[in-house]
N, C-alpha and C positions, 0 to 999 in steps of 0.2 A: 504573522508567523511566530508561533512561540518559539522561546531562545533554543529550547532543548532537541528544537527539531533543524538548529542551523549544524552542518556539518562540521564544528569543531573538532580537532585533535584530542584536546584534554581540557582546556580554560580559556573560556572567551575573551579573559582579560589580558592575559601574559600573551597571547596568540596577537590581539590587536596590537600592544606597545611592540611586538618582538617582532614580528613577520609582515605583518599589515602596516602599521604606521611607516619604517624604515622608507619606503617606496614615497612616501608621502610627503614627510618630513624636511627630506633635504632638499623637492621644491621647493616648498613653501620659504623657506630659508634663501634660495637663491630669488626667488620673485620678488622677496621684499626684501632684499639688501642688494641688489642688483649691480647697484654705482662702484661696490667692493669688490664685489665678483668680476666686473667687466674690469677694473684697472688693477686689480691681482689677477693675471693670469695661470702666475704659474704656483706650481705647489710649493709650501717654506715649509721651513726645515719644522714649524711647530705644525703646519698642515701636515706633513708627511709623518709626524710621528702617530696623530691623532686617528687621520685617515688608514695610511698602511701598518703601521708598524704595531698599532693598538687593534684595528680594525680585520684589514686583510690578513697578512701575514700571520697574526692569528686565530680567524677563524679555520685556516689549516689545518691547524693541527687540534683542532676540535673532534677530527677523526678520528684522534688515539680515544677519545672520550668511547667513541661511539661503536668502535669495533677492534683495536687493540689491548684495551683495558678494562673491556666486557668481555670477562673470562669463560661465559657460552657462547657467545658470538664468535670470540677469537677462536675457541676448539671445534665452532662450525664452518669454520672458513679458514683454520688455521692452514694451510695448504697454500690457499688461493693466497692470502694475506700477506705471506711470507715470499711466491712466490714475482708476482709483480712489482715490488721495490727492488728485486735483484735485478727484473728481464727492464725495469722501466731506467736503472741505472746504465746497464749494457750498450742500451738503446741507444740514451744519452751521451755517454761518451762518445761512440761513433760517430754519431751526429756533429757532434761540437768539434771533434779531430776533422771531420772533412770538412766542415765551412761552419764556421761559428753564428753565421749571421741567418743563414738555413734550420741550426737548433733555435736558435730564437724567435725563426718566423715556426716555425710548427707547432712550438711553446704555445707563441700566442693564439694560433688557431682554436686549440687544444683547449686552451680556457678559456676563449671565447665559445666554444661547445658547452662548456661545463656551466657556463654562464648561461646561457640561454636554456640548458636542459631544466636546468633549478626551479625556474617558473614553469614550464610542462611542469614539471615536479608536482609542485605546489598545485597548481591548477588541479589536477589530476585527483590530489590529496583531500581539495575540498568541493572536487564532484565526484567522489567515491559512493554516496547516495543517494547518487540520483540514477533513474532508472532511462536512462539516453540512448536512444536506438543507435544506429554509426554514424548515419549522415551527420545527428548532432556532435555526438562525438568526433568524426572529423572535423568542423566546423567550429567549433573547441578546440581542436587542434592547429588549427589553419589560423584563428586567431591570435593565438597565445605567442605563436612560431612569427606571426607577421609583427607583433609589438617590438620583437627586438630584431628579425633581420630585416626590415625596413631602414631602421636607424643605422644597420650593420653597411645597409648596400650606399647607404648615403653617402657612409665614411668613406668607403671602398671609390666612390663616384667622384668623391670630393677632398681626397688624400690632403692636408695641409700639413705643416711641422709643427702646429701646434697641440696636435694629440696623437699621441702612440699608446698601443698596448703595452708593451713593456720599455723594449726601446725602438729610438727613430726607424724608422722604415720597414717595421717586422709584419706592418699588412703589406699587400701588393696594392696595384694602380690598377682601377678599372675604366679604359677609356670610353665611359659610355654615357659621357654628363646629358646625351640627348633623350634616357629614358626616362629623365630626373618625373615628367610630368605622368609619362603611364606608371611608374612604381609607385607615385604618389595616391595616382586615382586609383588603382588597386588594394592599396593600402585603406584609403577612405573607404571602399567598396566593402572591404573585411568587416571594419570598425560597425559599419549601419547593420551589415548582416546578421553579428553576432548581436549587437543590438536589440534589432527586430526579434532577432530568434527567444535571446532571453526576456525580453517583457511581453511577449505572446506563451512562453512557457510559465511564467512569474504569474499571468494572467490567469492561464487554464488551470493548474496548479493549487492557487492561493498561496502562493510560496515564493520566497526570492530570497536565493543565495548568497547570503552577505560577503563572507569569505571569498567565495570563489570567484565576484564581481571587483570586488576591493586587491585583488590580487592583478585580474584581469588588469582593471583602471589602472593602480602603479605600475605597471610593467610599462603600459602603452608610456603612461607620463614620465616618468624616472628615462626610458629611454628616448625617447623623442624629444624632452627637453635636454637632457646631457650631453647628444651629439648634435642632433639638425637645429633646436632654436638657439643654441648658445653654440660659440666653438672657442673653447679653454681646457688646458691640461684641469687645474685647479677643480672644475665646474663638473666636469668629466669625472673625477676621479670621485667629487665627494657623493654625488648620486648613484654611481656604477655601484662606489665602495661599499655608501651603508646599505644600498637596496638588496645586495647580496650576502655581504658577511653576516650584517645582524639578522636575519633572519634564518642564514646557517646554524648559529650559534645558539639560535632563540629556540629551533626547531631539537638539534642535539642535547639542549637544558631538559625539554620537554618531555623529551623519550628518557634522558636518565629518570628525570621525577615519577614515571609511569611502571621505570623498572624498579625502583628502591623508593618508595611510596614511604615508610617509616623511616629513611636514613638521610635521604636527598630530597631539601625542600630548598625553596626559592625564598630564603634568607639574606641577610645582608653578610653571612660569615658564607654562605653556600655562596653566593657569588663572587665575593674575596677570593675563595679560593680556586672555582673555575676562571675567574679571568686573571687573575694571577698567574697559575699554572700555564694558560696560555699565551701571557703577555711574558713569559720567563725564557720560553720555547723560540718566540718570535723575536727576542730583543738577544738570544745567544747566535742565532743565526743571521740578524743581520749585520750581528756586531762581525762575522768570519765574512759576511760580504764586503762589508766597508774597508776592514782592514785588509783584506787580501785582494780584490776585486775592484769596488767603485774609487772609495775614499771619498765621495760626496756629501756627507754625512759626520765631519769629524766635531763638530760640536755634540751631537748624540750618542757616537763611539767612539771616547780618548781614552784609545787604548793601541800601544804599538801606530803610534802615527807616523813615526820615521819610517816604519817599514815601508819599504817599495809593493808597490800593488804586480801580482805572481805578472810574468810576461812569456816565459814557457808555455809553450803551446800544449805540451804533453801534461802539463799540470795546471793550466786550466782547464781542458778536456775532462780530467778527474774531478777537481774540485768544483767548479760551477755545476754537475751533471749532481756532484754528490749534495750542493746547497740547494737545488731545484728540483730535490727528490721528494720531500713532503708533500711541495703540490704537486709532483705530474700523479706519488700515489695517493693523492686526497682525489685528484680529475675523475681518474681511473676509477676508483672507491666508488665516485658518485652514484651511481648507480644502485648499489646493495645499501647504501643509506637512505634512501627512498623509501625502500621497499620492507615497511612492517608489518604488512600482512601476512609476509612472505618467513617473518624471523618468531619461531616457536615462543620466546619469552618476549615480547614487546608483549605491551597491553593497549596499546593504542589501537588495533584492531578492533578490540572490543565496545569500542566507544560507539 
């Protein structure tokens, strides 16, 4: 299959280190350092800065990149844009005033969707050319959706304290350890199907979908090793974290490169500046979580360390709803970031 006819975005090379490898990488990492992994369980304070704070936290706000700070973007959706960080604030506070531990399980629901939509995303992204009747297409979809809530429903099956989405107990308990073996064989069932389907299409074809197979494979890996073969905060977080954020951020680089093709290149001063910009974003607001909020963290934020962490109920209501507004409107967002076929100035359409 020649290169020009694989489904690429824009560059098969920034696409493989950015989007592709992320999924890949931090098994490989865990399988052969394994002895470290299993007796670090939990995340340190230099894990947590490199993972969330570098990592998650800001691929966030990678958003502003992508639809607040693209000034036709922003006046095609200014409305929409404007309006869901007000209604998703609103929201928030209510929540959090009537049971704080209820906004934090919906939270994590919420980005566990956002999570799982990503790869449909992607999936989606790089069988855009392929001419797949529906059954395939479902079948595609039934796979994609099975790599990560398999792993989802194990968690659910097999609740321990030593992984939570955000904090302790923010999934529910599902008493049902006795389907452990049909979800499994379901699971296998998917895996052979799409399988089959794709090397008798690869076959008829003379063509096979690099992208969209390599996307496929780390989703099933990255998830299925993160929670069901291993069970660790640490293990957990570094898989979940890069397989998602760097690929966010790999993917928002690429669409800026596509819209400012003479101004924005993938330089070492061009990326200075994007991950600066978002590591400046990520490190002011967890500095207003640490101090106000956790305080677990005071070797990374010494700043106001006497201060007592807020205990007012009416003003954590406010403040937690208003530090946790980036991501519920980056969740939210997800969606319209996806979709460049759909946005008059992308050029990635055109590919």
């Amino acid at each position: 299959m020649k290169p020009s006819v694989q489904p690429w975005l824009a560059d098969p090379v920034k696409e493989s280190f950015l989007i592709l490898a992320p999924a890949f990488v931090p098994v490989a990492v865990v399988i052969l350092f394994q002895d470290y992994f299993i007796q670090h369980q939990q995340v340190s304070a230099v894990w947590w800065v490199v993972l969330v704070l570098c990592i998650d936290v800001s691929h966030v706000y990678s958003t502003l990149f992508r639809l607040y700070w693209d000034r036709p973007t922003f006046s095609k959706y200014k409305n929409l844009l404007l309006i869901i960080p007000v209604a998703s604030f609103g929201i928030g506070f209510l929540l959090h005033l009537y049971d704080a531990a209820i906004f934090w399980r919906i939270l994590a629901y919420v980005a566990v969707f956002h999570f799982v939509r990503q790869q449909y995303g992607f999936m989606r992204l790089y069988s855009r050319k392929e001419n797949n009747n529906i059954a395939v297409r479902i079948l595609d979809g039934v796979s994609i959706y099975a790599a990560t809530l398999y792993p989802l429903l194990y968690w659910h099956l097999h609740l321990t304290g030593s992984l939570s989405w955000f904090v302790s107990g923010d999934f529910i308990s599902i008493p049902l350890q006795g389907w452990d073996t049909a979800l499994k064989t379901i699971y296998v069932v998917i895996i052979i199907a799409y399988s089959a389907k794709e090397l008798w299409q690869s076959y008829r074809r003379r063509a096979f979908n690099i992208p969209k197979n390599l996307i496929m494979a780390g989703t099933y890996l990255s998830w299925y090793v993160g929670i069901v073969m291993f069970e660790g905060d640490l293990i957990f977080t570094l898989l979940n974290v890069v397989a998602h954020g760097v690929p966010y951020m790999g993917l928002i680089w690429i669409y800026g490169e596509q819209k400012a093709q003479s101004t924005f290149s993938f330089s070492w001063r061009g990326v200075a500046i994007f991950s600066g910009v978002l590591f400046a974003f990520a490190y002011v607001e967890e500095t207003i979580w640490d101090v106000l909020v956790w305080k677990d963290h005071v070797g990374v934020f010494p700043f106001l360390t006497s201060l007592a962490p807020l205990e007012n109920p009416v003003l954590l209501s406010i403040v937690v709803p208003l530090l946790v507004l980036p991501q519920i409107t980056h969740y939210v967002l997800d969606g319209f970031i996806w979709r460049f076929s759909k946005d008059s100035t992308a050029r990635l359409s055109s590919r």
